[in-house]
N, C-alpha and C positions, 0 to 999 in steps of 0.2 A: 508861579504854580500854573499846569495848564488848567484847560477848562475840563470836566468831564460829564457827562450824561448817567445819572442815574433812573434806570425804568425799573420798578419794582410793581409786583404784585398789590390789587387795590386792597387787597385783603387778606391777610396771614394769622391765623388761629395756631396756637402752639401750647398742648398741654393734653396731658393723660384723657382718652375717653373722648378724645373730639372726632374723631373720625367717623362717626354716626353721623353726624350731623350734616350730610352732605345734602341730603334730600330736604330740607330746612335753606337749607342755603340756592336750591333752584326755587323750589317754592319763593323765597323773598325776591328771587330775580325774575317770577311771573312768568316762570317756563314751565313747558308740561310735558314735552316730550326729549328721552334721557336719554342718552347714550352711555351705558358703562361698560367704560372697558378693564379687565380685570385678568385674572389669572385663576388655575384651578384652584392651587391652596386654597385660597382666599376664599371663592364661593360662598363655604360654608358661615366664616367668619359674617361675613357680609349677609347673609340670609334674613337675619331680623332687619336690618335697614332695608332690604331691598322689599321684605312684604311690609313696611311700614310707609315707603313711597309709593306705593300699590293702591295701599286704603286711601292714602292722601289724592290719589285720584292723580298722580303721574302715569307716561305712559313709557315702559321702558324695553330698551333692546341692550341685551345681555351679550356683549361680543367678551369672548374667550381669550386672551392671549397666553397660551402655553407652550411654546416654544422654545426652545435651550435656547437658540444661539439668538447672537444681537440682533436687532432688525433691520431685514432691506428688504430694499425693494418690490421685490413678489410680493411678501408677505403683507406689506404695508399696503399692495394693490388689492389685495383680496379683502381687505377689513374695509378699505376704502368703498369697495363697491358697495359693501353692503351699509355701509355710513347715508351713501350719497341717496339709495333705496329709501333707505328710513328718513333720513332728512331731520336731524335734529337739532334739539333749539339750543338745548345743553349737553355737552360733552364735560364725564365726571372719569379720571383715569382714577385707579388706586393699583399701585405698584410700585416694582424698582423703576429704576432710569430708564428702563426702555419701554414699559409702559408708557411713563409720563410722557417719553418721547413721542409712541404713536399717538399717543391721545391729544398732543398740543398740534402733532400735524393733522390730525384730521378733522379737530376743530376749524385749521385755518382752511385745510382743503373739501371740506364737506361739499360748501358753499363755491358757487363759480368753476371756472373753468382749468385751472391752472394744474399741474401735476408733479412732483418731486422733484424731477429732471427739470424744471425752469426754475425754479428756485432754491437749487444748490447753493450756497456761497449766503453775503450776507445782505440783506434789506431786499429780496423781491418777491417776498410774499404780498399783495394787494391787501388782502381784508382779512378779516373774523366775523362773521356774523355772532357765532353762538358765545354761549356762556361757559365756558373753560373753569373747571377744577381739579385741582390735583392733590393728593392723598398720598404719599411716599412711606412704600414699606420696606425702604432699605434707607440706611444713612449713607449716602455717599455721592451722589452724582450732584447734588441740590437741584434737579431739572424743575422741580415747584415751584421754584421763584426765579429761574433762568429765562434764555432770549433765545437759547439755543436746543436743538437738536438734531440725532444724527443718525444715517442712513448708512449702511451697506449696497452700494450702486453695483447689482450683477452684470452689471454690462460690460464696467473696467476692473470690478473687482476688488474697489475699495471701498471704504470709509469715507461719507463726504457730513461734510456739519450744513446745516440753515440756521440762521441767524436774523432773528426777527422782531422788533416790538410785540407783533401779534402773536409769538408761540408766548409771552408771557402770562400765566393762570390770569386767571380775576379772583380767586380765592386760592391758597394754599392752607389746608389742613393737614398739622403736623403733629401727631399725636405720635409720642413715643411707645406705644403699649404696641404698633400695629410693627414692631420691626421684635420683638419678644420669637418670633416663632422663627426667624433668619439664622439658616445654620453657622456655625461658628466660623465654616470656609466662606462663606459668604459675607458674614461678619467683617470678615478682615480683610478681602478683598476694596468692599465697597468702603468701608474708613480707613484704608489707605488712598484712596482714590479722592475720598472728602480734605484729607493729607495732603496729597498731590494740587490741586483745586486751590487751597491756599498757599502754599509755596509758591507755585507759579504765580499767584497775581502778586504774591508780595515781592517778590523776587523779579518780577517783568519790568521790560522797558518802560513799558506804561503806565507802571505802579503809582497810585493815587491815596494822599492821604487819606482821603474820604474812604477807599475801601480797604487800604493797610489796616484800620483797628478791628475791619468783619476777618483779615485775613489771620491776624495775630492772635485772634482771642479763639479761630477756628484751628490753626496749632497747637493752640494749649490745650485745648479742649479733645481730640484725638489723641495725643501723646500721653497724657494721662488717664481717658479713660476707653483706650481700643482696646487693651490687654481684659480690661474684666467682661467686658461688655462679650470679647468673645468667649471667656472663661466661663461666664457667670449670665447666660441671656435672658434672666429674668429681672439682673438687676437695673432697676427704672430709674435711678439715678446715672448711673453709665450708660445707658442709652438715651436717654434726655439729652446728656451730653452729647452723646455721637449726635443726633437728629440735629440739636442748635449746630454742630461744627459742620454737619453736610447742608445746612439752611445756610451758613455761613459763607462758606465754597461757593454756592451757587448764587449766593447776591454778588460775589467778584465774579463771574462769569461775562455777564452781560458788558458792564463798563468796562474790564481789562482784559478778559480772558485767560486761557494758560498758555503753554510756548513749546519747548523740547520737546517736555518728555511727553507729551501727549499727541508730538508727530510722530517720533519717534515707535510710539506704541499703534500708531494706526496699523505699518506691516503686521504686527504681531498678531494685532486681532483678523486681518485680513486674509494672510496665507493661513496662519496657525488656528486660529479663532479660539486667539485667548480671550478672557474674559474681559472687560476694559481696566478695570480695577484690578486686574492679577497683572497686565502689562505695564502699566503702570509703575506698581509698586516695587516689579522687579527693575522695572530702570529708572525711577527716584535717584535712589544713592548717586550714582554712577553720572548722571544729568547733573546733581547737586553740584559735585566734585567737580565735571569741566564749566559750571558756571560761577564757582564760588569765586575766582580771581577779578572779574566783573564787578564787584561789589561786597567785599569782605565784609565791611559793617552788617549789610542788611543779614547777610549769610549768619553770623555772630549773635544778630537778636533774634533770629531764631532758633539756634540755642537757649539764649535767653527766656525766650516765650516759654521754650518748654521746660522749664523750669532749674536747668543745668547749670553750673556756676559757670561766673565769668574767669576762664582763667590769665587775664590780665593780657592777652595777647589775639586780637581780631581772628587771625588765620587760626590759631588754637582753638579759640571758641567754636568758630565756624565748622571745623572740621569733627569736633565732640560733636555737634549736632549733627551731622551726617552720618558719625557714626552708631549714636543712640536710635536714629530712625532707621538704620539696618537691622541693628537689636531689635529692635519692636517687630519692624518686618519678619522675623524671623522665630521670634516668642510667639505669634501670632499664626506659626506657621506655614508662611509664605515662601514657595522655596525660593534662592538666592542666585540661580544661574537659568540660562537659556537653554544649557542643553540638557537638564533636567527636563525641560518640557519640552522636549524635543524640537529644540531647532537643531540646525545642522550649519555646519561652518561654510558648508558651499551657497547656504541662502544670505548671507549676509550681504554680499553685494547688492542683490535684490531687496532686503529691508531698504538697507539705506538709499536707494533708490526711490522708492515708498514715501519713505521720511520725507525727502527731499521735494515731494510735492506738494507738502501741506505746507507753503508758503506762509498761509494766512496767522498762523501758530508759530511757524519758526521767523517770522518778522517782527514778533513779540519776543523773542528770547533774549535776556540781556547780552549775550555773549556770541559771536556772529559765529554760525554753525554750517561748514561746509559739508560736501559728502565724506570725504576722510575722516571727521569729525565724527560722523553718526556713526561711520564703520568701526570707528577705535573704541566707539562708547560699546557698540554690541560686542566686540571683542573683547572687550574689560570683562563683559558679564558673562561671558560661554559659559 
């Protein structure tokens, strides 16, 4: 068995109603000036904690993120400045995945001299000074308890990851009440992506016992409960669910990571600017299907996981399971082809071109993935 490194979060809180408690949680770490970064939804929701840190005699700066698309670069330099202006002790994010993301970078870049563009890729962030919490109001990316985050570089025009000890929170609060107001597109984008997240680390080259039972049990846990949760977004039992299977995702992040299908989906969000979770899930299947000969068994317990019988033959199992996760994709509303969202058959060369440079991802895929490869997979899905 090899060796592997697990870095988690010193501290994970998980249960209805805990998301207040963030201003409690800088206070015990003997900080007093706040960085929150948030979104408009939110504001309001947040309004009683934030005059509640106020009386406790914090000092806070209120940064906005409400911007549709992923985040880069620009955007990331303009929060940054005014981060570096205030100079904070504690940086407290509360949002989806791209929140969490700005907020882990600008924890690590507040402090010091360093800027996005030197520490693309993995392990060159220096330090952290401040105190880091994350607050997640989507189930899916798990960036709360991850190592990772990622940029939009306007320069080349892609999607690049950092990969760091220091982007990891020192507290995750994971209250399931704060993803109740996540519209049902959103819903099923981000728990397919939480979906995606444990595939790929169970399914990777690098796959580790140690993180196979986070990957297996975050399987079963979206397979059975995406459909209500976006059917039904009040119900706190299916979204419980989803939050543990996007916590889940995101603790295989750090020690294994994902592979294919999340190079593959970098083009997508990059020319097209799909969502990451809608890229994703539309090329799941299709990544499944050219990886399942690599490893039939594993392919088959994930079947399994989700709760589908075995029908007494590995490749059969396997491929019911790829086909029950089209299902869902698709109950869920997720449409099923590329050129429904407008790609175009003359950019396909250029995806996989795309694809082809996320090295760091596609050297984790169990099944050795050339350009032809990526082309044929986008081909499958027009």
């Amino acid at each position: 068995m090899r060796s592997i490194e697990l870095i988690q979060p010193k501290h994970i809180i998980f249960g209805a109603g805990y998301a207040q408690d963030w201003a409690n949680i800088v206070l015990a770490g003997k900080k007093q000036r706040v960085l929150l970064l948030s979104t408009h939804p939110l504001w309001a929701v947040l309004e009683k904690s934030i005059g509640n840190a106020r009386e406790k005699g914090l000092e806070l700066l209120c940064l906005d993120y409400s911007w549709r698309a992923e985040p880069d670069t620009e955007i990331f330099e303009n929060l940054h400045r005014q981060s570096k202006d205030f100079g904070p002790q504690a940086i407290v994010a509360i949002g989806g995945g791209s929140v969490l993301d700005v907020g882990k970078l600008l924890a690590a870049l507040s402090s010091g001299t360093q800027k996005p563009s030197d520490v693309f890729g993995k392990n060159l962030l220096d330090s952290r000074d401040n105190l880091l919490i994350c607050v997640p109001t989507t189930a899916g990316t798990g960036s709360e308890v991850s190592p990772n985050a990622i940029l939009f570089d306007l320069r080349d025009g892609e999607k690049k990851g950092i990969i760091s000890p220091w982007l990891i929170p020192d507290t995750a609060l994971i209250d399931p009440e704060m993803t109740f107001s996540l519209p049902p597109k959103l819903t099923a984008e981000t728990g397919m992506d939480a979906l995606c997240h444990c595939i790929e680390a169970y399914t990777n080259k690098y796959a580790h016992p140690a993180v196979d039972l986070y990957a297996l049990k975050g399987i079963e846990y979206v397979y059975k409960n995406l459909k209500t949760a976006v059917k039904e977004g009040n119900n706190i039992e299916a979204r419980s669910a989803m939050a543990l299977a996007s916590m889940y995702g995101g603790l295989c992040l750090g020690p294994v990571n994902t592979s294919a299908v999340h190079a593959l989906s970098y083009g997508l969000a990059g020319k097209y600017h799909f969502s990451h979770g809608l890229a994703n899930a539309v090329l799941l299947p299709a990544v499944m299907l050219f990886n399942m000969e690599a490893d039939l068994e594993k392919n088959a317990r994930i079947a399994l996981a989700m709760g589908l019988p075995d029908k007494g033959d590995l490749r059969a199992t396997a491929r019911s399971g790829i086909k029950a996760i089209q299902e869902l994709s698709r109950d869920c509303g997720i449409p099923q082809s590329l050129s429904s969202l407008g790609v175009k058959r003359e950019d396909l060369p250029q995806l996989a071109d795309m694809a082809m440079n996320v090295k760091r991802l596609l050297n984790n895929n169990p099944r050795e993935l050339e350009w032809k490869d990526a082309l044929s997979i986008y081909q499958s899905i027009l």
